[in-house]
CHARMM-style PDB file with segment names, atoms N, HN, CA, C and O in Angstrom:
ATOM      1  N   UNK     1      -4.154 -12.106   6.908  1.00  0.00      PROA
ATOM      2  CA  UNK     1      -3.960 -11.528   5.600  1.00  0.00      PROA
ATOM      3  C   UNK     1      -3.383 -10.129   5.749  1.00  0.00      PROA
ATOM      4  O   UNK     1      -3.854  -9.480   6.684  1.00  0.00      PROA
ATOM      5  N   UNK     2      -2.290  -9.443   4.873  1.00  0.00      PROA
ATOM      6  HN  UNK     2      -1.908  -9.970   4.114  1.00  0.00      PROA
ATOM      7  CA  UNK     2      -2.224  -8.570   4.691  1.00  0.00      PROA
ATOM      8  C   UNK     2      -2.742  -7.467   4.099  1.00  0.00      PROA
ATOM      9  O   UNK     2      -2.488  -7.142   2.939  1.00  0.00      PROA
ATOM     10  N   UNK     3      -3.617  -6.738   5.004  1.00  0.00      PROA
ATOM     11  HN  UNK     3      -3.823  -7.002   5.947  1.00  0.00      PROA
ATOM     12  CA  UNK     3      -4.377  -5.804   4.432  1.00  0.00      PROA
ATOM     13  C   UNK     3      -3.926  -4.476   3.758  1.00  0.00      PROA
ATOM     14  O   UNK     3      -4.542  -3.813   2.923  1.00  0.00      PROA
ATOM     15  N   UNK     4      -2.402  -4.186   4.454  1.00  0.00      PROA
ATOM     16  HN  UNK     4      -1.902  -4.725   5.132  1.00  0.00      PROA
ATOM     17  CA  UNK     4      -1.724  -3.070   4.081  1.00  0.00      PROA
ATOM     18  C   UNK     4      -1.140  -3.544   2.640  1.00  0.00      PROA
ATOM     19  O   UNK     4      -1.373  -2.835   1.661  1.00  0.00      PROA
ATOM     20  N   UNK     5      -0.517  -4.528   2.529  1.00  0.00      PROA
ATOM     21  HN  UNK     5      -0.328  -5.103   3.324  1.00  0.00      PROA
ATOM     22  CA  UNK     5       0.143  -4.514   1.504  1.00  0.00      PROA
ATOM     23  C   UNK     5      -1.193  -4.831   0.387  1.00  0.00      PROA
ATOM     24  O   UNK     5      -0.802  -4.032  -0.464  1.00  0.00      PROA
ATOM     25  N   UNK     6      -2.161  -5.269  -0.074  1.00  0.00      PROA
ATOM     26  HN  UNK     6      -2.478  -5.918   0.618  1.00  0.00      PROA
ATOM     27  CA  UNK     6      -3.805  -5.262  -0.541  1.00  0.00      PROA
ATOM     28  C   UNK     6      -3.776  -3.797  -1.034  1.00  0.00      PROA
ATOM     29  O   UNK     6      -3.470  -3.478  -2.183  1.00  0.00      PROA
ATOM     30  N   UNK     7      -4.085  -3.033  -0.158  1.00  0.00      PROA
ATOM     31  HN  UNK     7      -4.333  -3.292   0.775  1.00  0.00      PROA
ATOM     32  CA  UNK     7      -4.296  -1.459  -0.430  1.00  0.00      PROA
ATOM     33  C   UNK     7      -3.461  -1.040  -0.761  1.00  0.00      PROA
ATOM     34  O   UNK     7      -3.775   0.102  -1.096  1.00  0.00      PROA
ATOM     35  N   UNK     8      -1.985  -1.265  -1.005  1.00  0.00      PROA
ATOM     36  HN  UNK     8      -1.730  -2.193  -0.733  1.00  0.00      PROA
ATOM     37  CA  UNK     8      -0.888  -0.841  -1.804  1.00  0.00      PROA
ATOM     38  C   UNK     8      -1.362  -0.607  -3.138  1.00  0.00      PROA
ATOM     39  O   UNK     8      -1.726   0.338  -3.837  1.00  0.00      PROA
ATOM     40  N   UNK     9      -1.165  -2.225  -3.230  1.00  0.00      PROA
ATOM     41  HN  UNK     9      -0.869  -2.993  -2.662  1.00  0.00      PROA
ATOM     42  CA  UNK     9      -2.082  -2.655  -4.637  1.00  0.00      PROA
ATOM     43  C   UNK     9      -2.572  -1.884  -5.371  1.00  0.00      PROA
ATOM     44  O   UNK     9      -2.214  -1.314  -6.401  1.00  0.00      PROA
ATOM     45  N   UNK    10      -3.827  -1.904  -4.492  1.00  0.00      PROA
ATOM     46  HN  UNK    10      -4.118  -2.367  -3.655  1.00  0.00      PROA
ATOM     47  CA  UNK    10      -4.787  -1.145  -5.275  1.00  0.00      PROA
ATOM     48  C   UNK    10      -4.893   0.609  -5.125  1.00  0.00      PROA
ATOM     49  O   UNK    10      -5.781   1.254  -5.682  1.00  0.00      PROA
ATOM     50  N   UNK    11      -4.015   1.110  -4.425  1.00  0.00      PROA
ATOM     51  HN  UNK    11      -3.293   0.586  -3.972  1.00  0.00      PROA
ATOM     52  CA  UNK    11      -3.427   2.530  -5.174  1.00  0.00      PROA
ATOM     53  C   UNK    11      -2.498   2.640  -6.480  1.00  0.00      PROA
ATOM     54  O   UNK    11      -2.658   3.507  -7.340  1.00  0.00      PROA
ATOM     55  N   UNK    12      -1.737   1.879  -6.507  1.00  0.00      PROA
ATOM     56  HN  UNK    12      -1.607   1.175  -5.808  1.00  0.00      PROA
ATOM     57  CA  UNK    12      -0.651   1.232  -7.483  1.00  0.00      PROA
ATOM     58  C   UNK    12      -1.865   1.341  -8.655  1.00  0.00      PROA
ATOM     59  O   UNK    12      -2.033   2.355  -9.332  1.00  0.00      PROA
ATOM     60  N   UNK    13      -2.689   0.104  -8.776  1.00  0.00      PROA
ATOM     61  HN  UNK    13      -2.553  -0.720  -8.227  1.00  0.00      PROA
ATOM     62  CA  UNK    13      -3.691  -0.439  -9.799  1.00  0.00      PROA
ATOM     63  C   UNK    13      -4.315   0.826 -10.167  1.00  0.00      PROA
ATOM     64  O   UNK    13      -4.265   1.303 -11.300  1.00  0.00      PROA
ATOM     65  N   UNK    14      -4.800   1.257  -9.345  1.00  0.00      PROA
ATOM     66  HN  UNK    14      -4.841   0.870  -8.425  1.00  0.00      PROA
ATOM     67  CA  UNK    14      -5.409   2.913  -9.739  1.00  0.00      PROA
ATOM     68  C   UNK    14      -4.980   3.773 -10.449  1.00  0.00      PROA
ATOM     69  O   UNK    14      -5.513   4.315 -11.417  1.00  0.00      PROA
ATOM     70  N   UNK    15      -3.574   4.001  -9.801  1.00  0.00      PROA
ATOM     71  HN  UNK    15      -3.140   3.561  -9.014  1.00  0.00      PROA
ATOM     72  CA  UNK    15      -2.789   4.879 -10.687  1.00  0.00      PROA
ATOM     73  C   UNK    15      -2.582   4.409 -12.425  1.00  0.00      PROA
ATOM     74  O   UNK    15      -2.880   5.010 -13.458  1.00  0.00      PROA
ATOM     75  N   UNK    16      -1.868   2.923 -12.157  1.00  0.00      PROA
ATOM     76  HN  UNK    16      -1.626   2.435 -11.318  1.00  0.00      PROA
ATOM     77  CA  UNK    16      -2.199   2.400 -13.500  1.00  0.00      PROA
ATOM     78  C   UNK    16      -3.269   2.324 -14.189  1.00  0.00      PROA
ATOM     79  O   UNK    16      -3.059   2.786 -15.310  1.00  0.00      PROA
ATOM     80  N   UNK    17      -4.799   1.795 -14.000  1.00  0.00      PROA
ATOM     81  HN  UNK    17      -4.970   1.420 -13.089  1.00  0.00      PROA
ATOM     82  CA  UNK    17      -5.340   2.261 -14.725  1.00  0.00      PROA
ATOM     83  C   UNK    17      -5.869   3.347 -14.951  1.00  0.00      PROA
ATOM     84  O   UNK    17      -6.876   3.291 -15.657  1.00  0.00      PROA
ATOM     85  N   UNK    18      -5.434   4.683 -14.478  1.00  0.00      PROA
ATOM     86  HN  UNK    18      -4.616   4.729 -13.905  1.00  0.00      PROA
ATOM     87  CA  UNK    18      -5.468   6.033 -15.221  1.00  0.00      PROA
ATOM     88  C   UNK    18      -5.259   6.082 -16.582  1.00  0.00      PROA
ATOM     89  O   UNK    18      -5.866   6.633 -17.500  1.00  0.00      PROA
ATOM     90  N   UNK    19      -4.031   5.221 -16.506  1.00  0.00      PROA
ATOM     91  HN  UNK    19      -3.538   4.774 -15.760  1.00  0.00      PROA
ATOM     92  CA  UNK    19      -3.132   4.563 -18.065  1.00  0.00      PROA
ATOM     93  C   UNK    19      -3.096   4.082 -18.991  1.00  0.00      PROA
ATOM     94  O   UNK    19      -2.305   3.956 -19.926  1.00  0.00      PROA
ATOM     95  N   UNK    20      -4.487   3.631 -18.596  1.00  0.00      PROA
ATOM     96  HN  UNK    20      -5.129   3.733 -17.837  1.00  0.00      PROA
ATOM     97  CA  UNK    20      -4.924   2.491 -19.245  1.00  0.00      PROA
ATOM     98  C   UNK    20      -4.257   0.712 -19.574  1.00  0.00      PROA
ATOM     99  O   UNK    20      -4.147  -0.095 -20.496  1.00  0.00      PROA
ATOM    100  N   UNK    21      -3.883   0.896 -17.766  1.00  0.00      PROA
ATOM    101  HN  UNK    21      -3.972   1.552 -17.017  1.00  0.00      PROA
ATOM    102  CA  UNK    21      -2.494  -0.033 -17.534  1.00  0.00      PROA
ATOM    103  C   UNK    21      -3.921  -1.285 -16.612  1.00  0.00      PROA
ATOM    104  O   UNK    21      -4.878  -0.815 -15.997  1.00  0.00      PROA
ATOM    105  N   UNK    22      -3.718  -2.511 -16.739  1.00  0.00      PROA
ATOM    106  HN  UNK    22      -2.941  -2.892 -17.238  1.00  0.00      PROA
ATOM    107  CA  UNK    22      -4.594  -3.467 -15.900  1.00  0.00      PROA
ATOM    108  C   UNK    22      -3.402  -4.431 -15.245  1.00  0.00      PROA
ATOM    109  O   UNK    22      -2.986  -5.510 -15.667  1.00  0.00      PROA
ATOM    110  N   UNK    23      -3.055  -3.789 -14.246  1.00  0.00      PROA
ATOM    111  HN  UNK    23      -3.393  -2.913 -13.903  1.00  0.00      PROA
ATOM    112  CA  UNK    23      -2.247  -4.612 -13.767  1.00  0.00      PROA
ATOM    113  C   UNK    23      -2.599  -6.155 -12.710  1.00  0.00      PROA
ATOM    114  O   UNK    23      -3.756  -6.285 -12.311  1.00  0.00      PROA
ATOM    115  N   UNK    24      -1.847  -6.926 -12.438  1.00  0.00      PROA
ATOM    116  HN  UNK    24      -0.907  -6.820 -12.763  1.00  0.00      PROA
ATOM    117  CA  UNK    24      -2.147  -8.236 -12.242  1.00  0.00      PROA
ATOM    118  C   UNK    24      -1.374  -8.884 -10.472  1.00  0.00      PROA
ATOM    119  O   UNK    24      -0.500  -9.747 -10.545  1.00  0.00      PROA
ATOM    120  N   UNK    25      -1.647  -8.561  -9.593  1.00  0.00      PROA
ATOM    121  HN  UNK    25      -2.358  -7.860  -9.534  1.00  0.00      PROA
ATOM    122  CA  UNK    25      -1.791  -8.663  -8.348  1.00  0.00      PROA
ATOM    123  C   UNK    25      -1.667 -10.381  -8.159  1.00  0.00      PROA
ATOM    124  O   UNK    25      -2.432 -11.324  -7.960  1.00  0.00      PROA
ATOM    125  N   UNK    26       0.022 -10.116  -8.382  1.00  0.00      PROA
ATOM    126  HN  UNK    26       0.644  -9.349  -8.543  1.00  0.00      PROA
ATOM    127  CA  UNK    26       0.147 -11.968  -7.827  1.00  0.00      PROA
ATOM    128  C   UNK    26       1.211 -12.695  -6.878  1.00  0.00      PROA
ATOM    129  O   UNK    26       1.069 -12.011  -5.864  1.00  0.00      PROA
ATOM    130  N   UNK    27       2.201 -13.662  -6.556  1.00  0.00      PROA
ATOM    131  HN  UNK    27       2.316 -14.217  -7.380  1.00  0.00      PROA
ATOM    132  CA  UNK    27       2.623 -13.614  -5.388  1.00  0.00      PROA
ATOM    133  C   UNK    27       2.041 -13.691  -4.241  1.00  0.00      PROA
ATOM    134  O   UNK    27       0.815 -13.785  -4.189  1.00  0.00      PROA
ATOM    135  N   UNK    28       2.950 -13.661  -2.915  1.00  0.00      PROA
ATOM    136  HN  UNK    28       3.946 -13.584  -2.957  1.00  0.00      PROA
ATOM    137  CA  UNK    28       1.962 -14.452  -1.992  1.00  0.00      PROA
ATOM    138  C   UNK    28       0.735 -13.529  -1.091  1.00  0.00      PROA
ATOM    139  O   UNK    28       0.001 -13.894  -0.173  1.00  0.00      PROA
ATOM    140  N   UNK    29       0.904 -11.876  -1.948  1.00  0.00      PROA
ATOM    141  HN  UNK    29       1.501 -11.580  -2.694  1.00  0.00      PROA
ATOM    142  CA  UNK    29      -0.453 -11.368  -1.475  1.00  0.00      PROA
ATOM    143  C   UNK    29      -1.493 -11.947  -2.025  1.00  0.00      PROA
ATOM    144  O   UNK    29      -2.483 -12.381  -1.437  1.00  0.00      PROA
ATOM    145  N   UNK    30      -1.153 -11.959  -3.791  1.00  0.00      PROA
ATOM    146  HN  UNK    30      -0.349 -11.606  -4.269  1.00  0.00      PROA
ATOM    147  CA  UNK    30      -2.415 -12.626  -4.229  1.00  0.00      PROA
ATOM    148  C   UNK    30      -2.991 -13.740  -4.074  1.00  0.00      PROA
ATOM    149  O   UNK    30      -4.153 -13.920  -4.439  1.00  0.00      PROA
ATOM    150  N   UNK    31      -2.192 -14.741  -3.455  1.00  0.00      PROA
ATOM    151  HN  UNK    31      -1.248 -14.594  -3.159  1.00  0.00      PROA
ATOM    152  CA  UNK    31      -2.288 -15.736  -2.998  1.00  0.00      PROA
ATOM    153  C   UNK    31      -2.954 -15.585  -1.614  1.00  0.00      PROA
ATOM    154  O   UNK    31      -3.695 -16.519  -1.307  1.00  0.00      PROA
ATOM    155  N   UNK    32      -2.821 -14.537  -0.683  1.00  0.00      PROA
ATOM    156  HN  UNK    32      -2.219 -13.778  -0.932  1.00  0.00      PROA
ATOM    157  CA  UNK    32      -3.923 -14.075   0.412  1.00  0.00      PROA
ATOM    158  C   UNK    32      -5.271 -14.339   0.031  1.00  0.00      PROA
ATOM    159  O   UNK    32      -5.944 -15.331   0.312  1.00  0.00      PROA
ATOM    160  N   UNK    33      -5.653 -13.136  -0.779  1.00  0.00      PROA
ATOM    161  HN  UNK    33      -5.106 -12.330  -1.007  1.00  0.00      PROA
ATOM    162  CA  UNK    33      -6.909 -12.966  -1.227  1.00  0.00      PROA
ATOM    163  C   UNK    33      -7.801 -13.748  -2.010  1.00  0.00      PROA
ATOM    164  O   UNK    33      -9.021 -13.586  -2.030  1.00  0.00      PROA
ATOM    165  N   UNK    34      -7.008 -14.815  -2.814  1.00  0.00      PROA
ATOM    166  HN  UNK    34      -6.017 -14.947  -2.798  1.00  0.00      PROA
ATOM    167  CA  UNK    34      -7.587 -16.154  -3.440  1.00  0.00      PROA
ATOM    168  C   UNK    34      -7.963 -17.109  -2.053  1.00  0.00      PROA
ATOM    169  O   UNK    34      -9.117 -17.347  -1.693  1.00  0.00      PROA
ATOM    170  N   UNK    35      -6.982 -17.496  -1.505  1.00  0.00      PROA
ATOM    171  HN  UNK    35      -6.045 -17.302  -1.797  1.00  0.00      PROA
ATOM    172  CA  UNK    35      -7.429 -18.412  -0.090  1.00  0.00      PROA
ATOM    173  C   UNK    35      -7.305 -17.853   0.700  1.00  0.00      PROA
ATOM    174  O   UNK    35      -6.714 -18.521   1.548  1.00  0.00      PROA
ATOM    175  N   UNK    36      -7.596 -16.504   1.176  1.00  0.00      PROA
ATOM    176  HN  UNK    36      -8.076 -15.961   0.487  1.00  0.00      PROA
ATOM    177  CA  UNK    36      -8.055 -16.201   2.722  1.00  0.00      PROA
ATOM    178  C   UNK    36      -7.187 -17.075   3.463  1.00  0.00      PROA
ATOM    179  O   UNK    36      -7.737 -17.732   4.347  1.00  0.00      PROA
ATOM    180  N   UNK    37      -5.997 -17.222   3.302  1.00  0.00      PROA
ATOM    181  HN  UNK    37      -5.551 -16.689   2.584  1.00  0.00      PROA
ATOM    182  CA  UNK    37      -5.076 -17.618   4.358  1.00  0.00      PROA
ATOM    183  C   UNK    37      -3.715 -16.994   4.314  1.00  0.00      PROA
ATOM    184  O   UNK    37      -3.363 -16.401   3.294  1.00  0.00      PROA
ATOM    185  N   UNK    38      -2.911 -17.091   5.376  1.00  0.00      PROA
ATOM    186  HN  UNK    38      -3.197 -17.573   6.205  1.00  0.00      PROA
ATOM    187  CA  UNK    38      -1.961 -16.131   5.885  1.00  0.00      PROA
ATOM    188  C   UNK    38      -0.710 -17.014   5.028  1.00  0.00      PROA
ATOM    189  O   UNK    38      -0.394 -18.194   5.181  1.00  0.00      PROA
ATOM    190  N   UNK    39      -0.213 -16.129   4.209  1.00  0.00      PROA
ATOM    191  HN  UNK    39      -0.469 -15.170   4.084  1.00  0.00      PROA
ATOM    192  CA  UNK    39       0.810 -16.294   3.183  1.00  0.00      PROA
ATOM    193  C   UNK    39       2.098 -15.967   3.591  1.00  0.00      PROA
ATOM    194  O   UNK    39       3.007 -16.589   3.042  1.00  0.00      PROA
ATOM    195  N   UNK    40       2.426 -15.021   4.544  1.00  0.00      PROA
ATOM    196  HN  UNK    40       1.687 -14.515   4.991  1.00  0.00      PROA
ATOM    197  CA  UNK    40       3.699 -14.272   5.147  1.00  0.00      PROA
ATOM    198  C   UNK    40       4.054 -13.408   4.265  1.00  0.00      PROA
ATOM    199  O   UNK    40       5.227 -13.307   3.906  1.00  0.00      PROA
ATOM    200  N   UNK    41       3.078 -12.656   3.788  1.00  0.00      PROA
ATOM    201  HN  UNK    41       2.125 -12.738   4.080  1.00  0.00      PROA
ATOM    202  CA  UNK    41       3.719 -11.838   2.196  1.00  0.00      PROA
ATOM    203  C   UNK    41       4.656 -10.556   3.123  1.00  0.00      PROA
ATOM    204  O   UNK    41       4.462  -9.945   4.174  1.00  0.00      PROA
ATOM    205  N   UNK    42       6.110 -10.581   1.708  1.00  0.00      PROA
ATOM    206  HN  UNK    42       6.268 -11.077   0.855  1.00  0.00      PROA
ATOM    207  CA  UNK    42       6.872 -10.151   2.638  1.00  0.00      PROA
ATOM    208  C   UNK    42       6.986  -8.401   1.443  1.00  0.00      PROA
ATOM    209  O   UNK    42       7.454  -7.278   1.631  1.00  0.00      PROA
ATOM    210  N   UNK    43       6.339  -9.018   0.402  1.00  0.00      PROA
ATOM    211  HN  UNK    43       5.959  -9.930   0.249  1.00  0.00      PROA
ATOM    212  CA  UNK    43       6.601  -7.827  -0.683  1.00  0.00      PROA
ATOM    213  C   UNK    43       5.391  -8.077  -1.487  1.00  0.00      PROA
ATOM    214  O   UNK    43       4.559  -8.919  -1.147  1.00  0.00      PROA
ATOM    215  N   UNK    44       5.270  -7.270  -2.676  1.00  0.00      PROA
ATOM    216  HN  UNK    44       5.946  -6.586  -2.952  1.00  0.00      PROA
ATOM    217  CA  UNK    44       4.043  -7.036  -3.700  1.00  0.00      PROA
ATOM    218  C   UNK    44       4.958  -7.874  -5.223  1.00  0.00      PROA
ATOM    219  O   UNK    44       6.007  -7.644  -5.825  1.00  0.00      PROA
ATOM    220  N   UNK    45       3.996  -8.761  -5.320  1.00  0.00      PROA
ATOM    221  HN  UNK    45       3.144  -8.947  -4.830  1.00  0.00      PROA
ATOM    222  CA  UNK    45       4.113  -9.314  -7.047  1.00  0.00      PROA
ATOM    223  C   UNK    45       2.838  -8.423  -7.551  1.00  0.00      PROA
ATOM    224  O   UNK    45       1.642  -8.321  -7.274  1.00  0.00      PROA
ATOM    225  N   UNK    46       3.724  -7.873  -8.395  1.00  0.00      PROA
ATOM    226  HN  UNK    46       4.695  -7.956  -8.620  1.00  0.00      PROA
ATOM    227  CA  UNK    46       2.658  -7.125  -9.436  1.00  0.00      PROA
ATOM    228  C   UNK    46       3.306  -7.096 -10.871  1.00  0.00      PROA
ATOM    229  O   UNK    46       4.455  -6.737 -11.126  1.00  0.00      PROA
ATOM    230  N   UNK    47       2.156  -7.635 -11.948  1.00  0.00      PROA
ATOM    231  HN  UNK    47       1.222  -7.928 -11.742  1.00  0.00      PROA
ATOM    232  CA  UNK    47       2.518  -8.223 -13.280  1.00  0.00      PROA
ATOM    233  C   UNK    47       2.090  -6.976 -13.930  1.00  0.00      PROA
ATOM    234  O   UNK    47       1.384  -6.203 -13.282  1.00  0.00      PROA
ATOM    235  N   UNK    48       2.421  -6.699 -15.095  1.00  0.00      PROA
ATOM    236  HN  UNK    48       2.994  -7.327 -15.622  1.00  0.00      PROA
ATOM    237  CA  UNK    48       2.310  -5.854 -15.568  1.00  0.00      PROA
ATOM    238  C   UNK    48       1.802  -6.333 -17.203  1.00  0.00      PROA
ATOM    239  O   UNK    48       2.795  -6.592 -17.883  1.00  0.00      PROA
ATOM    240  N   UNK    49       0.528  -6.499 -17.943  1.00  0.00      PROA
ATOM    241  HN  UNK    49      -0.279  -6.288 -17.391  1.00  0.00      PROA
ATOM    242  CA  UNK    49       0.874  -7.316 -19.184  1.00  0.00      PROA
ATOM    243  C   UNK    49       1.659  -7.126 -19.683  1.00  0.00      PROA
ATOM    244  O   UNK    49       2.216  -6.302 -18.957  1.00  0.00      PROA
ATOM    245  N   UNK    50       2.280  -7.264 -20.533  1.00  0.00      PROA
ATOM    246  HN  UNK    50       1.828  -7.933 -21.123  1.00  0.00      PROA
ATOM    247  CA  UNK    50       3.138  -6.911 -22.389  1.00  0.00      PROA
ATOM    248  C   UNK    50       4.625  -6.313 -21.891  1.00  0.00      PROA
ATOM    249  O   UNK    50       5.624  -6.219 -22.603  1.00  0.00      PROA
ATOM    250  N   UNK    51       4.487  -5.872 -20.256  1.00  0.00      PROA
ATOM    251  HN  UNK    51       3.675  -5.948 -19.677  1.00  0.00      PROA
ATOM    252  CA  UNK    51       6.047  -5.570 -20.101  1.00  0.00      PROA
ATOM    253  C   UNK    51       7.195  -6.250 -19.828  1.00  0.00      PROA
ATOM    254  O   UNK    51       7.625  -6.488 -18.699  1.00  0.00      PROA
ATOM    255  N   UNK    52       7.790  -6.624 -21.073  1.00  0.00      PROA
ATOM    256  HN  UNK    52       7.441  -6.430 -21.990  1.00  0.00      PROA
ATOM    257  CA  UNK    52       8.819  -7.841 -20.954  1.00  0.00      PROA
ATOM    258  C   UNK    52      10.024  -7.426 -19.580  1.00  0.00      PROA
ATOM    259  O   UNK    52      11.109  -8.007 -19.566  1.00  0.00      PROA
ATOM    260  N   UNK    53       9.838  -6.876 -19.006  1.00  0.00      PROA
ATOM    261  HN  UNK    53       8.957  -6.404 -19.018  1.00  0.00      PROA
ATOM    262  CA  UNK    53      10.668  -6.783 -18.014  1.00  0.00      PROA
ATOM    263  C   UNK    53      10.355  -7.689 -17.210  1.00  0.00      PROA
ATOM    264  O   UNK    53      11.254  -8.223 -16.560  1.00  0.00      PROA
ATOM    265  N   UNK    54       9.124  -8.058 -17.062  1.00  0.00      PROA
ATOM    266  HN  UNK    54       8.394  -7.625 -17.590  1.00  0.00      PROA
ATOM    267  CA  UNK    54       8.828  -9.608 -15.799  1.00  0.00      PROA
ATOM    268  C   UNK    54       8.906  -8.226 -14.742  1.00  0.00      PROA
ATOM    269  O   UNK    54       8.606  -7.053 -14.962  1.00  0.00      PROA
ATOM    270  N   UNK    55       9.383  -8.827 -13.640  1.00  0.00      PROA
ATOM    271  HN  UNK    55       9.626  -9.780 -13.461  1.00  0.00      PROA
ATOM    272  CA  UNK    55       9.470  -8.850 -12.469  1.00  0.00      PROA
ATOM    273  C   UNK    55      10.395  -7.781 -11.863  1.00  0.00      PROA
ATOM    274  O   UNK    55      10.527  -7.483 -10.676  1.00  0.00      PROA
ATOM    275  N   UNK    56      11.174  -7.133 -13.248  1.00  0.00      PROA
ATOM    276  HN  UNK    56      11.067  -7.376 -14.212  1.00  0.00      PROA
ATOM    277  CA  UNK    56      12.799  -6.161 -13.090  1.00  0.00      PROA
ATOM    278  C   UNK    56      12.222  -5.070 -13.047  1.00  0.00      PROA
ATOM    279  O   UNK    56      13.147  -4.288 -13.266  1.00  0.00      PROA
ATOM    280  N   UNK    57      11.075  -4.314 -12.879  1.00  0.00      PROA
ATOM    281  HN  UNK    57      10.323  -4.949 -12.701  1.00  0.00      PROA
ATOM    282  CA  UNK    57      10.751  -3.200 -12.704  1.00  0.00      PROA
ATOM    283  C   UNK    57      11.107  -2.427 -11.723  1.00  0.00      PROA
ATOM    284  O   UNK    57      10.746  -2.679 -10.573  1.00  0.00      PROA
ATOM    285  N   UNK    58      12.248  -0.839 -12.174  1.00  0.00      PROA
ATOM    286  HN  UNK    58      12.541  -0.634 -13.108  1.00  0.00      PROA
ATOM    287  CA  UNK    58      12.522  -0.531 -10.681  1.00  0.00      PROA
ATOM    288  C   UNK    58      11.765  -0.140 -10.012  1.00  0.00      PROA
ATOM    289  O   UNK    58      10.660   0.038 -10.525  1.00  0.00      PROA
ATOM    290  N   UNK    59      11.943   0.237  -8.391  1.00  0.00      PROA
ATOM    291  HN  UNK    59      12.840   0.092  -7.974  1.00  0.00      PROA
ATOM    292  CA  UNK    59      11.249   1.149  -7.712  1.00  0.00      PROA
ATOM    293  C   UNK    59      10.738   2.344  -7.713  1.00  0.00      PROA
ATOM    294  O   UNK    59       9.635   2.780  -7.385  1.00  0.00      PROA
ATOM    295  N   UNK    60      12.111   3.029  -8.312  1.00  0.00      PROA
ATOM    296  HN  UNK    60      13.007   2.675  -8.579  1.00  0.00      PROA
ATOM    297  CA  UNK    60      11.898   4.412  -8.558  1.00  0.00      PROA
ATOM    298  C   UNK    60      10.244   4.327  -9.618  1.00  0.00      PROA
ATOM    299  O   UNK    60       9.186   4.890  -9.338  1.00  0.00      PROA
ATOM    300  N   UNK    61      10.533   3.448 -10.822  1.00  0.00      PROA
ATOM    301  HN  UNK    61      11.393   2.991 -11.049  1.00  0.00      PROA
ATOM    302  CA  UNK    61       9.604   4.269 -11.565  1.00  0.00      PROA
ATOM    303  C   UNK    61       7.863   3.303 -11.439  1.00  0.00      PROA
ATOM    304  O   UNK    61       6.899   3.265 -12.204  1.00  0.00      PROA
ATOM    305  N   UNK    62       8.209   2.500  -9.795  1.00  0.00      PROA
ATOM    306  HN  UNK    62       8.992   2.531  -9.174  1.00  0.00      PROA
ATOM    307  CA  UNK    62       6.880   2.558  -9.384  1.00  0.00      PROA
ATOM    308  C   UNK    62       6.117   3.807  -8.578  1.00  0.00      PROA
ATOM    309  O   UNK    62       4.914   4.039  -8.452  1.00  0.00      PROA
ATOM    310  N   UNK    63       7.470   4.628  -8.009  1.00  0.00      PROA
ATOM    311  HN  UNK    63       8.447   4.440  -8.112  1.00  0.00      PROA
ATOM    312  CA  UNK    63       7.288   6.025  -6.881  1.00  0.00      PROA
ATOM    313  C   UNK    63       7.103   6.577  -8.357  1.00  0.00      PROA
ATOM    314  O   UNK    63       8.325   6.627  -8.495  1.00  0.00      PROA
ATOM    315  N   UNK    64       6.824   6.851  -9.088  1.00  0.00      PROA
ATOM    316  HN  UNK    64       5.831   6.811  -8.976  1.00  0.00      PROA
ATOM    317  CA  UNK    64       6.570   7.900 -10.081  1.00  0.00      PROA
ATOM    318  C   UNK    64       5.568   8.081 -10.185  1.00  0.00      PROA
ATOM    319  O   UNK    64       4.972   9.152 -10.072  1.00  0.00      PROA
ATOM    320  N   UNK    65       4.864   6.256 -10.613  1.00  0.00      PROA
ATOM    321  HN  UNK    65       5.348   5.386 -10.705  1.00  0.00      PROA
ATOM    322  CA  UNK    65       3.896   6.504 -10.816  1.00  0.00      PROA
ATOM    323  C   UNK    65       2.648   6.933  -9.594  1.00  0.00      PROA
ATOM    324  O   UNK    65       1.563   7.427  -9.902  1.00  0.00      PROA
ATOM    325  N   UNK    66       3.032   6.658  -8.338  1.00  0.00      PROA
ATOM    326  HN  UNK    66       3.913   6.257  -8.087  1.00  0.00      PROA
ATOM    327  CA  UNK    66       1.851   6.228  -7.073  1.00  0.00      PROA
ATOM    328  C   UNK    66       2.547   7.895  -6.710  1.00  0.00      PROA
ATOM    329  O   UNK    66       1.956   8.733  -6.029  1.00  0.00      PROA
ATOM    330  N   UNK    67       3.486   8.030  -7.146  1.00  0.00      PROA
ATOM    331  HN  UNK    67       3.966   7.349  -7.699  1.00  0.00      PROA
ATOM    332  CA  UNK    67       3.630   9.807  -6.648  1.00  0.00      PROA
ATOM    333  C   UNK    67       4.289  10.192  -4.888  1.00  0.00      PROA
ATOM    334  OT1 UNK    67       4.402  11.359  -4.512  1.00  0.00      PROA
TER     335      UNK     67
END
């Protein structure tokens, strides 16, 4: 399992819920941590509710938020 990319996450999640943001940890990390088996996660799925962007969220304004 990927533990580094996990703790991404959940600095990410943190920051968001400062925000009052509950973000949603899915893809094949989350797929780690549901079955405890090795997924090859190569990046972070992270859902965001109500933001119709899906999946198009840039980078930059994830470095904004995690700082």
């Amino acid at each position: 399992m990927n533990q580094n990319k996990f703790a991404e996450f959940i600095i990410i999640a943190r920051k968001l819920n400062e925000l009052d943001i509950v973000p949603l940890l899915m893809g094949s990390v989350g797929l780690e941590i549901i079955t405890n088996k090795d997924w090859q996660a190569q990046d972070l799925d992270i859902h965001v509710p109500g933001d119709r962007r899906g999946w198009e969220v840039e980078p930059e304004l994830v470095m904004d938020i995690i700082g």
